[in-house]
Structure formats: structure tokens, C-alpha cells
C-alpha positions as CSV (number, residue, x, y, z in Angstrom):
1,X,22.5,9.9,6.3
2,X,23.0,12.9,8.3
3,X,21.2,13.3,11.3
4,X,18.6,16.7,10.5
5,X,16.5,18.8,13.2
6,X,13.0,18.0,12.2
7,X,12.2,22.0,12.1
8,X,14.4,21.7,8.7
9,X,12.4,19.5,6.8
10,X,9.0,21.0,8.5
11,X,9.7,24.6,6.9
12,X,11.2,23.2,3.7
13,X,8.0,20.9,2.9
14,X,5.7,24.2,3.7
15,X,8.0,26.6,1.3
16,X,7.7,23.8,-1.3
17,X,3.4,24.1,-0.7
18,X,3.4,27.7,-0.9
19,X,5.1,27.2,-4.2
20,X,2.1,25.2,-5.9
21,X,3.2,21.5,-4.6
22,X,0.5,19.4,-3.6
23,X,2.5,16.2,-2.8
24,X,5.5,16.6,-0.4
25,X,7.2,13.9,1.5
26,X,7.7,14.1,4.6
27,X,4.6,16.3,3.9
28,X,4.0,19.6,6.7
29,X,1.4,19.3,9.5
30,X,-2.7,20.3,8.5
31,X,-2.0,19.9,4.4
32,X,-3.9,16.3,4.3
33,X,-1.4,14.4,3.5
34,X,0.2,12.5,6.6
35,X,2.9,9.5,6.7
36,X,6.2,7.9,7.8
37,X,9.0,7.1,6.2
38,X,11.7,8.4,3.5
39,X,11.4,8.4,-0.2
40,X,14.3,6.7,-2.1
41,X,16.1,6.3,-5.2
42,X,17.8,3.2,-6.9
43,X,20.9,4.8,-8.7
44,X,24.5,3.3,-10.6
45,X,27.6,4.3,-9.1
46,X,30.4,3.3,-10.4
47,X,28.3,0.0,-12.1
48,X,27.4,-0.3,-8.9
49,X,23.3,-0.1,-8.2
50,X,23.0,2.0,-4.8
51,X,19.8,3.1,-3.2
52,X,19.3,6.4,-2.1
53,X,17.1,8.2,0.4
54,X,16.0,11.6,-0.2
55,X,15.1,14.4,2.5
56,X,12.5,16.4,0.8
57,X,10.7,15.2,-2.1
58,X,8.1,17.1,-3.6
59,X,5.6,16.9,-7.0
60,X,2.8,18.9,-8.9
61,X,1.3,18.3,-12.2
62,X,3.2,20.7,-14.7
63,X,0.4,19.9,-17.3
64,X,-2.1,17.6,-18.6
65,X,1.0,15.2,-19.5
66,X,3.8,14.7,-16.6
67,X,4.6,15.9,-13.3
68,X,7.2,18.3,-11.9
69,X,9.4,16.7,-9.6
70,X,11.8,18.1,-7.2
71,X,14.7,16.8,-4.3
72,X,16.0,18.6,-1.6
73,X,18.8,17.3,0.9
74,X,18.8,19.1,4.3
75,X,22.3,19.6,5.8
76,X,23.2,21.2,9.3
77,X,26.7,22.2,8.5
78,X,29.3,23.4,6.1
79,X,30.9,20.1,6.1
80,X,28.1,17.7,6.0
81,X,27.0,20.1,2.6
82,X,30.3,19.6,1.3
83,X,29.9,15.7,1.7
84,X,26.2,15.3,0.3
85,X,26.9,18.1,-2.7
86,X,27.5,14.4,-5.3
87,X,24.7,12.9,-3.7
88,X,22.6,15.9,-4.7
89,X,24.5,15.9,-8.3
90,X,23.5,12.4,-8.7
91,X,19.6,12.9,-8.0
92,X,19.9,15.6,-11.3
93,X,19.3,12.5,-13.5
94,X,16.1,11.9,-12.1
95,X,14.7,14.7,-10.5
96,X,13.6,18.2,-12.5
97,X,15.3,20.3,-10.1
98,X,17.3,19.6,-6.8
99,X,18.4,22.0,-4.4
100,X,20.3,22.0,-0.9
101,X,18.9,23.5,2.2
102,X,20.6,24.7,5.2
103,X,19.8,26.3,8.3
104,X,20.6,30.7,8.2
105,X,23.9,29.8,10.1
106,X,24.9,28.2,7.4
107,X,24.4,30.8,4.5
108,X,24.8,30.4,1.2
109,X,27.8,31.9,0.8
110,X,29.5,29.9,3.4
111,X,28.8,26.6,1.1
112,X,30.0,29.0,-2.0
113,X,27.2,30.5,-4.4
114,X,29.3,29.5,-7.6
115,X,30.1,26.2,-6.7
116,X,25.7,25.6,-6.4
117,X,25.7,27.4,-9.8
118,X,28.3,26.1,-11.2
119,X,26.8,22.8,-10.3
120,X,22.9,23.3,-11.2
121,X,21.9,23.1,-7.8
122,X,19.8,25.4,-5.8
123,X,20.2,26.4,-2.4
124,X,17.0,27.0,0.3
125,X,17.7,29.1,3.3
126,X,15.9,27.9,6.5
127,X,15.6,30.7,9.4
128,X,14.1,28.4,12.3
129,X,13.9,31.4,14.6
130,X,11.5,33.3,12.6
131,X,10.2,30.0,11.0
132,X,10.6,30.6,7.3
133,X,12.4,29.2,4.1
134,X,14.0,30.9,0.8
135,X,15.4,30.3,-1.9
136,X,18.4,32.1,-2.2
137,X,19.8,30.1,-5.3
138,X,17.8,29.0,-8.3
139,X,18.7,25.3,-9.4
140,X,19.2,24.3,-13.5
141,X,16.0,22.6,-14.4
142,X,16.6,19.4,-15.8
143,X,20.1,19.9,-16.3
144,X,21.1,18.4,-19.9
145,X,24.0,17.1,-19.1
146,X,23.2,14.9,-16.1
147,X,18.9,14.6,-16.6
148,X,17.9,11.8,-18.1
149,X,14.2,11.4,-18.8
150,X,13.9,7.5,-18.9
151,X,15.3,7.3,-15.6
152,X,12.5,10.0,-14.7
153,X,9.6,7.9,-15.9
154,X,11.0,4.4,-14.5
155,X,11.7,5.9,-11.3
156,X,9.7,9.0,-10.0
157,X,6.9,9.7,-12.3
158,X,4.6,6.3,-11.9
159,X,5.1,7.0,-7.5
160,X,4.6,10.3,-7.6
161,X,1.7,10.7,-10.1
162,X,-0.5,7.8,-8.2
163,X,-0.1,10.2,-4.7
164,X,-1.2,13.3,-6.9
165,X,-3.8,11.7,-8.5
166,X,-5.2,10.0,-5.0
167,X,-5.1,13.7,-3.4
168,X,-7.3,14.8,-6.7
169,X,-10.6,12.2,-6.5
170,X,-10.4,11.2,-2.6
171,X,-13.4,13.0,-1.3
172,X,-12.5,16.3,0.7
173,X,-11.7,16.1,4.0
174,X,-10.4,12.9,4.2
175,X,-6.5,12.8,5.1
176,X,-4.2,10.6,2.7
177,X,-1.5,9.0,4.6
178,X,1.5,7.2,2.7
179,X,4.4,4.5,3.4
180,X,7.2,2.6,2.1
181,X,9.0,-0.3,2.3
182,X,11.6,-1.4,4.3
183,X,14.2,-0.1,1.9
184,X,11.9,3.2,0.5
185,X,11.6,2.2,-2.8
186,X,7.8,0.9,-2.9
187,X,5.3,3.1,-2.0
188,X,1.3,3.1,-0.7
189,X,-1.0,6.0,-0.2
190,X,-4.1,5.1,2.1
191,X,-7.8,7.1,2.8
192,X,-9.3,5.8,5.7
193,X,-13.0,5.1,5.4
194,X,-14.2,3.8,8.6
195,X,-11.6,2.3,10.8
196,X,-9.1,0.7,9.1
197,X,-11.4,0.2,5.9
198,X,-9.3,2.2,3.5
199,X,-9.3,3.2,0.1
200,X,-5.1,2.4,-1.1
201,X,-2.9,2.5,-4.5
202,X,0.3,1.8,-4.6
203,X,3.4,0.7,-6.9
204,X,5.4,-2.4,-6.1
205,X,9.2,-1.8,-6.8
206,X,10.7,-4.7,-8.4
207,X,13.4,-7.0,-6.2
208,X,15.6,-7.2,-9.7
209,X,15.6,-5.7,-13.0
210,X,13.5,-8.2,-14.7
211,X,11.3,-7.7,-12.4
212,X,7.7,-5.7,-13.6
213,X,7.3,-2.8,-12.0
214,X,3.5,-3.1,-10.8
215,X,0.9,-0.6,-9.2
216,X,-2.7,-1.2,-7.9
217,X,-5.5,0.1,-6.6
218,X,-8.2,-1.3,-4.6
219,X,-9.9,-1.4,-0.9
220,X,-8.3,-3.2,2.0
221,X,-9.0,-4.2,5.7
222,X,-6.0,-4.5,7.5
223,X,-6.3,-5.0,10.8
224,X,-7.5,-7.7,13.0
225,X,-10.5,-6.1,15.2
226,X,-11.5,-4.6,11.8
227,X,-12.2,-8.2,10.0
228,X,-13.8,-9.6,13.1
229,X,-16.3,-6.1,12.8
230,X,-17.3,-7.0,9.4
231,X,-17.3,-10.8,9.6
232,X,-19.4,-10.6,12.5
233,X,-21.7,-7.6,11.1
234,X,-21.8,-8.4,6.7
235,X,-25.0,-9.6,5.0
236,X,-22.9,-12.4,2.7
237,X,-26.1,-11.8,0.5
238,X,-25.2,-8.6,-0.2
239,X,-21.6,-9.0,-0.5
240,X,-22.2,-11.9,-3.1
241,X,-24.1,-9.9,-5.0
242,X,-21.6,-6.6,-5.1
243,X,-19.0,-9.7,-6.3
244,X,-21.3,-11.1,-8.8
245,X,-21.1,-7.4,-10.4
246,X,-17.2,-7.3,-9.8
247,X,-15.3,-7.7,-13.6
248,X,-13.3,-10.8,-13.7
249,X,-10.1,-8.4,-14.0
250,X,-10.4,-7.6,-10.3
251,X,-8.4,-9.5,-7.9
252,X,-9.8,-10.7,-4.3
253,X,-7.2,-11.7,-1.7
254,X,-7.0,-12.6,1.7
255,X,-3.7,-12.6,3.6
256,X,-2.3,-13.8,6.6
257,X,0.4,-12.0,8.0
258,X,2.5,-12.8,11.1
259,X,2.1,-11.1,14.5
260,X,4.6,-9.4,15.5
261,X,5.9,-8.8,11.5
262,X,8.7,-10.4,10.8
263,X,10.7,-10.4,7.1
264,X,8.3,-13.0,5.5
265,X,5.2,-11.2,4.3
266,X,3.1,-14.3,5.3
267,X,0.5,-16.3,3.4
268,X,-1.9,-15.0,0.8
269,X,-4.9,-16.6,-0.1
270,X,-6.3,-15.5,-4.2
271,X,-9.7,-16.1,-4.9
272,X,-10.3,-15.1,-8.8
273,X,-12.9,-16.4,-9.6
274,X,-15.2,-13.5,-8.3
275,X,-18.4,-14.5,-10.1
276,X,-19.2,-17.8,-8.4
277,X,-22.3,-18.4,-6.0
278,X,-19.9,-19.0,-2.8
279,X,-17.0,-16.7,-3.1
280,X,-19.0,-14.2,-0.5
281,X,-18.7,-17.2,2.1
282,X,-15.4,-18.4,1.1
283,X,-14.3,-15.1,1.5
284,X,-15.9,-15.1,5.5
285,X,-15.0,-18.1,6.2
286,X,-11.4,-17.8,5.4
287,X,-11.0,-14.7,7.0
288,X,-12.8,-16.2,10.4
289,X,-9.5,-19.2,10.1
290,X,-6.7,-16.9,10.1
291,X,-4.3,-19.1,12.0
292,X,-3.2,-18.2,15.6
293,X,-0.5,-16.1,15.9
294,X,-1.1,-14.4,12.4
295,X,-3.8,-11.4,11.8
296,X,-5.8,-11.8,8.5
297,X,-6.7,-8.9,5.9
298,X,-8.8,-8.3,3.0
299,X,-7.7,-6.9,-0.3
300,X,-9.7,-6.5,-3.6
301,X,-8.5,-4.2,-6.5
302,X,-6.5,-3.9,-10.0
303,X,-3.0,-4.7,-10.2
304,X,-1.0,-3.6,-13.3
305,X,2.1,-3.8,-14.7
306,X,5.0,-0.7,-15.0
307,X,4.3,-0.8,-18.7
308,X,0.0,-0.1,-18.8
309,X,0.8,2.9,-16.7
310,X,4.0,4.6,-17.8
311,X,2.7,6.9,-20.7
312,X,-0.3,8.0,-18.6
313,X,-1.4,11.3,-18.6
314,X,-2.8,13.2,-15.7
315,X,-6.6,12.9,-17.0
316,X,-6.1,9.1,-17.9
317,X,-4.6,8.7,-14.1
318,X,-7.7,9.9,-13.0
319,X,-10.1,8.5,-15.0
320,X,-8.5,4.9,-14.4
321,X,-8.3,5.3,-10.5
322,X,-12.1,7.2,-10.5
323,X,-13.3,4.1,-12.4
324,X,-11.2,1.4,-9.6
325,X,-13.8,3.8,-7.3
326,X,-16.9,3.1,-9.2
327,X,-16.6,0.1,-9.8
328,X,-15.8,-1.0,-6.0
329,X,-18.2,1.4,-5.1
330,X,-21.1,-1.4,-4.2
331,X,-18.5,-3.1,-2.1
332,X,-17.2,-0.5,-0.3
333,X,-21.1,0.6,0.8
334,X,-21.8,-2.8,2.0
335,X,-18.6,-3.1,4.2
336,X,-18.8,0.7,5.8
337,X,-22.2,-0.5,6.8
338,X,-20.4,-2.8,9.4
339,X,-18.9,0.4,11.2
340,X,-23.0,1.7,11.7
């Protein structure tokens, strides 16, 4: 991919704000909402499955039952427009609307006004001197002959939706911060609590197509000085009894991961039964004999398949991920009361 003056993005993700989007990636500075890292696409072309990585992505609820979703690709010059236009066609089959942005230099009528139309796509204009964005061409929404809803669903919706909703019930003033893997196609969002105690969701991108797509929510401890705080500072009383309280649906995990990363995620530890008398210990203790050379973390939360979440509606998004909240609630307490 191109090569794009960060200013670019920057005034395109706060255009795309100011038109009612909560949820941009990369998001713009002071809106909450803070991470690394580019969203992407798994597409066929020609039979062949490519992955895809898109500039600007950004998403609002456009009622009670999906979510608007929109692309942008950022180019610097007529040609490098010219090259990205079929990338740009091919994100129509998943993405509401999709437009093209370009810096004032390059106008809209140097890439050609009817070949954007022509083509469904619309065009933003970026003045970085006077710091501001347009849109000089409206796009087709949901083009009928490329858009094709399934792929929507399956591919955008269930990644974009958890973000929205996390932004919705995360107490205010609390940033959000979000990441992806290595190849952009799984996603986290993260509120930090105390430290690196964190509220996170997230949806795990299958590695094949018979792979489950799978999402979760819980609360995780993910650094090293953060485990030896609470292993050092927790009432295991109190911890067993927030477990004893915990559903059996809920998952407990500790993991050992390698220091530095390398491409193996490491070891993980699953404890499941969280109603027995020792799991508060077990959970201590195992934490406390992270091997040398690997940094442990905690994890406990909900894990669901593609399927339980796909024909979610924005108030059933938010009434599953409040409950997640409520019912880790007595948890969360007693481990923020290591951080004083």
C-alpha cells in the first residue's frame, strides 16, 4: 500500500466525526477512542482469497438493527488514484459506501468526476493547509450491483458493532483503545481500569473457512508488574468468593506468553471449573509460576461463536456486553483494590 502523509487520514477520520461517526479507525486525536494498527478485509479475486487493508474505516448505528459502515482509501497522487480505483470498487461488496480521498492538489476533476460516478464511488477533498476535508462527490450507497449483504454481516458488522457498543456502556471518560492482528483481520478494543487491568471484547478471525468466527468479552491483566501487584496485594478469600458467584459459562484462563513475542502465542492454562473451593489459589499460584523468560496474564470472560452474535441488534449488543459487566462486576472490584 501507498505510502500516505498522516495529515490525510487525521482530517478524513475528523470529517467522518463531524458527520455522526462514533467509531473511526485510525480514529482522530481527543475523540476517546485511541489505537494502532490498520483494519482489513479478506476478499476473492479471481478465486483467489486476498486480504486487504483499508485507510479509513468508519461506523455508526443507522438504527436499532445494523450499523452504517463506510471505507475510504487515501491517495497522494493522480496515479496512485488511478491504481487503488478496483481496490476501492472491490470494498463496495462489503462496505455501505466507499469513497476516495485526495489531497486539494489533487482535485476531483484531475482523477475525473464521471469516472467516481460512473463508478459509485465518492471522492473527499483534503486541504492540509487550512486543515479541512469535503466531500466533493457523493458515493452510491450499497451499490446493487457489487454490495452484497452476507459478505457485510460475516465481515464488518460483528467488528464494528462490538467497538460501537464498547464506546456506548464504558463509563465516561475512560479512553477505548483498539488493535489487530498481525494480519488486521482480528480485532480487540480495551478500557483501562487501573494499570493494565482492562475491561476488553474482541472477535477472533478464523485461520480457514471452517473455522467459527468467535467474539468475547471479559477482564484481563496483561502485563507482568500488573500480576505480581495483584498476586502480592488479593484477598484469595474474596476472590474465591466473587468465583463461587461466577456462572459456569464463564471462562478463567491464565496464559503464558513469551518475552520478547515471538509467532507462537505461548501456553494457556483453562481452569473451568470456577465454582470449586481452590480455584482462587490455583489461580495465584499459577500466575506466581509463570516460567522464566515468559510474562503470565489473566483472562476471565464469555467467548461465543460467529453464529450467537450475527443477528444481534444494537439493544441486544448492549444488553449482552452490560450483563458480561455485571456479572464480572464483583471481580473487577476486588482486583482494582490492588491498585489502592
Amino acid at each position: 500500500m501507498e505510502q500516505i502523509e498522516p495529515g490525510l487520514a487525521r482530517l478524513v477520520s475528523e470529517l467522518l466525526y463531524e458527520k455522526g461517526y462514533h467509531l473511526v479507525i485510525p480514529s482522530a486525536q481527543g475523540r476517546g477512542i485511541d489505537g494502532r494498527g490498520e483494519f482489513a478485509i479478506s476478499i476473492k479475486v479471481a478465486g483467489t482469497e486476498k486480504t486487504r487493508r483499508v485507510d479509513v474505516v468508519a461506523a455508526r448505528w443507522d438504527d436499532e438493527q445494523d450499523i452504517r459502515a463506510i471505507a475510504v482509501e487515501c491517495k497522494g497522487t493522480v496515479w496512485a488514484v488511478y491504481d487503488g480505483l478496483g481496490q476501492a470498487v472491490q470494498y463496495q461488496s462489503l462496505f455501505d459506501e466507499v469513497y476516495v480521498a485526495t489531497p486539494a492538489t489533487v482535485g476531483v476533476d484531475s482523477i475525473s468526476r464521471p469516472t467516481l460516478v460512473d463508478l459509485g464511488l465518492g471522492h473527499i477533498e483534503v486541504d492540509e493547509d487550512a486543515a479541512e476535508a469535503y466531500v466533493s462527490v457523493v458515493p452510491h450507497a450499497q451499490r446493487p450491483s457489487r454490495f452484497e449483504p452476507h459478505l457485510k454481516a460475516r465481515e464488518i458488522t460483528p467488528r464494528l458493532a462490538l467497538g460501537l457498543t464498547f464506546l456506548e456502556i464504558k463509563p465516561a471518560g475512560r479512553p477505548l483503545r483498539y488493535g489487530f492482528s498481525k494480519d488486521g483481520l482480528s480485532v480487540w478494543y480495551a478500557e483501562e481500569v487501573a494499570g493494565h487491568l482492562q475491561w476488553n471484547c474482541g472477535f477472533d478471525y478464523p485461520s480457514d473457512e471452517r473455522g467459527a468466527h468467535e467474539m468475547y468479552m471479559g477482564i484481563n491483566v496483561e502485563r507482568t508488574e500488573d500480576v505480581k501487584r495483584i498476586c502480592g496485594a488479593i484477598s484469595a478469600e474474596r476472590l474465591q468468593n466473587a468465583f463461587t458467584a461466577l456462572s459456569s459459562e464463564y471462562s478463567i484462563e491464565v496464559w503464558y506468553r513469551p518475552t520478547p513475542p515471538t509467532a507462537k502465542e505461548g501456553h494457556k492454562k483453562q481452569i473451568s471449573e470456577t465454582a470449586r473451593t481452590a480455584v482462587a489459589d490455583l489461580v495465584i499460584r499459577q500466575l506466581k509460576q509463570c516460567p522464566a523468560k515468559y510474562r503470565p496474564s489473566l483472562w476471565l470472560g464469555l467467548w461465543f461463536e460467529r453464529q450467537a452474535w450475527q443477528a444481534f441488534t444494537r439493544p441486544e449488543y448492549r444488553d449482552r456486553l452490560g450483563q458480561i459487566r455485571r456479572d464480572l462486576g464483583p471481580i473487577m472490584a476486588v482486583l482494582e483494590e490492588c491498585y489502592g
